[in-house]
N, C-alpha and C positions, 0 to 999 in steps of 0.2 A: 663580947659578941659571939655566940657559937654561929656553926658552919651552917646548919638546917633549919629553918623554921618549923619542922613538925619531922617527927623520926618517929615510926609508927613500925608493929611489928603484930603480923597475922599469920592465922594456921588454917586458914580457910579460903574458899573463896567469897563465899559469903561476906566474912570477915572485909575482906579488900573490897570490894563495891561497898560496903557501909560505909567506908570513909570517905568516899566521893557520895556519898546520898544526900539529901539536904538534911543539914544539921551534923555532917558528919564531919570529923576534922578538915578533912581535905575539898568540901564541897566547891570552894571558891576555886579550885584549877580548873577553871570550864575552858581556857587555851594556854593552857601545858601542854611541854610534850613529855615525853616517856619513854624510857628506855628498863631493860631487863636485860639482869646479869646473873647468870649462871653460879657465879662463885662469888660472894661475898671478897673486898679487898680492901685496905688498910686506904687511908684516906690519903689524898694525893695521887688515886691510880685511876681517873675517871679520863682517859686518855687515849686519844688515837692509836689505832695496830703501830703507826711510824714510831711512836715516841713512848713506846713501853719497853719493859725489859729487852736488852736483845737486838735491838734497833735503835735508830735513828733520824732525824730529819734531813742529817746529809749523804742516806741513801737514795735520798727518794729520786735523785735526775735520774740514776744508773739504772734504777727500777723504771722508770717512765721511759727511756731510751730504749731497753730490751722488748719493753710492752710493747711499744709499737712498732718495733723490730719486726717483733711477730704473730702483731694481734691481728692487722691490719690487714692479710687475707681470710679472715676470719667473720670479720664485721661488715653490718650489712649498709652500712652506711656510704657512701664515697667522701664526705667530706663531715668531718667532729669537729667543736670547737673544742676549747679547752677545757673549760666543763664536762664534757660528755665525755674527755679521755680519763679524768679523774675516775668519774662515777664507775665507768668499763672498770676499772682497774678492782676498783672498791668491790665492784660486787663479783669478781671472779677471786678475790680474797687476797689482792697484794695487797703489801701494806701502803696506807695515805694518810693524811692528816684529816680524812675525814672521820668520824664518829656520829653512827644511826640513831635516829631515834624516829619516836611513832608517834601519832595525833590520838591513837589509842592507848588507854590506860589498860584494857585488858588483851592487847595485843604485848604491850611490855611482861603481863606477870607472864603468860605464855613463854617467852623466852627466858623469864628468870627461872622455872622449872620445865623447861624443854628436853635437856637432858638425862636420860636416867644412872649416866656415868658421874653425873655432880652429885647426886641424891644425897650423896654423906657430905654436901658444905651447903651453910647458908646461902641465900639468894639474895637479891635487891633487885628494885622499881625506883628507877629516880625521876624524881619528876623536877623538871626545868621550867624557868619563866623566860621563854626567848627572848623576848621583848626586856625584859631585866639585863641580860647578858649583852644586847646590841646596847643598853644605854651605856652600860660599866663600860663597853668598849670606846665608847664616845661617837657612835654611829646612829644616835636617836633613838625613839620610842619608834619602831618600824621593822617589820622584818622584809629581807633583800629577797631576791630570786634570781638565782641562777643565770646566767647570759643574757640579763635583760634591766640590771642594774651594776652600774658601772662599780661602786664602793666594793662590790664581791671581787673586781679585777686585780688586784694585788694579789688574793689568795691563791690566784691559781700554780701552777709548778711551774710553768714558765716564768712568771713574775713574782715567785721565791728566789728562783734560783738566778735570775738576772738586776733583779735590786743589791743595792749598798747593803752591806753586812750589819748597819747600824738604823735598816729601816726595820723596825718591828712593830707587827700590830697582833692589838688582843683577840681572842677568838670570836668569831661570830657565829648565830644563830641565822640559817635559811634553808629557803626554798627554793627545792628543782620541778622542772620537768620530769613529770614520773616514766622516765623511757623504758622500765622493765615491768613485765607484770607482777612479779616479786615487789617491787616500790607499790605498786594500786593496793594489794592485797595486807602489805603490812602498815599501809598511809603514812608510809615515811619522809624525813625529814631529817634534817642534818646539821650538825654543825661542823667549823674548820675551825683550825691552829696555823699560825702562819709560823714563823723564824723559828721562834721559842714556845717550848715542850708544857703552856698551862693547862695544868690539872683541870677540871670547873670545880672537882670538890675541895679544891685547895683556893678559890678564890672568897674573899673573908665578905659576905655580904649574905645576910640572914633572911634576907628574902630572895636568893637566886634557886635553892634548890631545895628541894624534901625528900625524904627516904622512905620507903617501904620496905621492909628486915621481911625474907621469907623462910622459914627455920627449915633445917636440913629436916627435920622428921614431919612437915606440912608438904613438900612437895609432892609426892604422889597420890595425893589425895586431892590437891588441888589441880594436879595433870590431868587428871580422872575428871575432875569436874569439868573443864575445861574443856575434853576433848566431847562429850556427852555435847555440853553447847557450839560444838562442830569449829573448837579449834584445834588444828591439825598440822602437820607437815606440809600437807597436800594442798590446806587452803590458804598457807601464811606462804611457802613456798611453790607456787602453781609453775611447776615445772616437772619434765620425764621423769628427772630423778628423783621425786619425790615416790612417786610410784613402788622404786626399788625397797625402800626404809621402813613400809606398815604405814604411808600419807593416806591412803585412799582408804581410811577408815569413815 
């Protein structure tokens, strides 16, 4: 059994939309999501900021205990649930068991050549079958949402860190509340890792994922094309600081 059902590798952008066109390898992911990585990495690295090199999943109370130490004058909210502390954390760039993904496929190759300090490594676009990943975990053909389906309530860092050391569950695919306008603009979407650190590219099931290879000498021509069809810093990340970086091209 290999890991991917389709491992594709383009130097354009042209190239990437034809594989999603009808007739095109990839035409049948009409609800995939997608994700885009800057640096190509060795299989088994398809993993949450918590559970990669350098960390771990039994930092993360001490990380969510100092968060809200001293996030909490900060946010505009008077009352988070548990979810909305997670996501705070994610998107101010602590580390969590969650890992981003997009409902766009040209929003993913966008962050596989976003960078022009990666420009000398390969890229990738992986594209996911949610709905594959909630079955593997034994959670149905269904995807959950965020604070409004019970099964996502184990996941969260209170109910990591207060369950038996021998409850583990497999990673799921869902859906939040898009509470930043960074989430509207990139149509994000997410998955979790509870106890234990799985990969998704290391999970052995030839229909959960596909790859798109972007070569170190395609990306700036495909950045170029990219930004031309007005994708930017300023429109994936609609915030002040985009302004400082060259976004409001």
């Amino acid at each position: 059994m290999s890991f991917y059902w389709a491992d594709e590798s383009v130097s354009s952008l042209a190239q990437f939309v034809a594989l999603f066109e009808k007739g095109g390898r990839f035409a049948s992911l009409a609800n995939h999501w997608f994700r885009g990585e800057g640096k190509a990495r060795k299989r088994g690295s398809l993993l949450p900021s918590i559970s990669r090199a350098g960390s771990t999943v039994q930092r993360e109370w001490g990380l969510y205990q100092r968060f809200r130490q001293n996030a909490s004058a900060f946010l505009p909210h008077s009352s988070l649930s548990a979810w909305d502390w997670m996501f705070y954390m994610r998107h101010y760039g602590i580390d969590t068991r969650l890992l981003d993904w997009s409902e766009s496929a040209l929003v993913a190759l966008y962050f596989a050549v976003e960078k022009p300090e990666n420009d000398n490594r390969g890229g990738v676009v992986w594209c996911l079958d949610p709905v594959r990943l909630n079955e593997l975990a034994g959670s149905g053909r269904q995807i959950h949402c965020a604070g409004l389906d019970v099964t996502l309530d184990s996941y969260t860092i209170e109910s990591v860190k207060t369950s038996p050391d021998d409850v583990l569950f497999q990673p799921l695919a869902f859906i939040a509340p898009r509470s930043f306008p960074r989430l509207v603009a990139q149509q994000g979407v997410f998955t979790v890792t509870h106890r234990n650190p799985v990969a998704l590219d290391a999970i052995r099931d030839d229909s959960l994922l596909a790859r798109v290879r972007v070569p170190a000498g395609a990306k700036t021509r495909i950045r170029s094309a990219l930004q031309l069809l007005g994708y930017s810093r300023l429109s994936l990340y609609p915030e002040l600081q985009s302004l400082a970086v060259g976004g409001a091209r």
